[in-house]
C-alpha positions as CSV (number, residue, x, y, z in Angstrom):
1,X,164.2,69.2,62.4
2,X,163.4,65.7,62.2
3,X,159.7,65.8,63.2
4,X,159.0,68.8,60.5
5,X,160.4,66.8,58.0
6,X,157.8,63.8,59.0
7,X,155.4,65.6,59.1
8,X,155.9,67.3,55.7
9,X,156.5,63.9,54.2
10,X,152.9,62.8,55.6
11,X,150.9,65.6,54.3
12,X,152.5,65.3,50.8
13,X,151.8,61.5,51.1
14,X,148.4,62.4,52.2
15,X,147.9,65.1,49.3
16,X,148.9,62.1,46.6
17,X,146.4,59.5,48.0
18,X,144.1,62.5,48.2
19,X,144.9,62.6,44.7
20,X,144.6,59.0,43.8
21,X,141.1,58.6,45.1
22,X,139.4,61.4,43.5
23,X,141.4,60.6,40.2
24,X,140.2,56.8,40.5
25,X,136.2,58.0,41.5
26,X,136.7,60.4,38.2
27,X,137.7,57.9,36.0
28,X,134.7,55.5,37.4
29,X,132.6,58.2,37.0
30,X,133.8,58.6,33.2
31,X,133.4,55.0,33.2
32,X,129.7,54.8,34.1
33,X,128.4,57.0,32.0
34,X,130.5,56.0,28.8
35,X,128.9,52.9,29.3
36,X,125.3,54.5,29.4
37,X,125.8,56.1,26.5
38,X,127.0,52.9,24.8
39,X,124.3,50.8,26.1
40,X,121.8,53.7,24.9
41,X,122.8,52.8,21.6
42,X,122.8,49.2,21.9
């Protein structure tokens, strides 16, 4: 019992940093090309 409940606590740990990371490179994605844009019109 113990060692299912680990292991379900790791992969839904794993599934939120999964989460994190692609919602960080998203944003910096976002980021990049809001800032070409601006600098196109600069």
């Amino acid at each position: 019992m113990g060692k299912s409940k680990k292991a379900a606590q790791n992969r839904k740990a794993e599934q939120r940093a999964d989460m994190v990371v692609k919602a960080v490179f998203i944003s910096l994605v976002v980021l990049g090309i809001a800032l070409l844009i601006g600098f196109s019109f600069y």
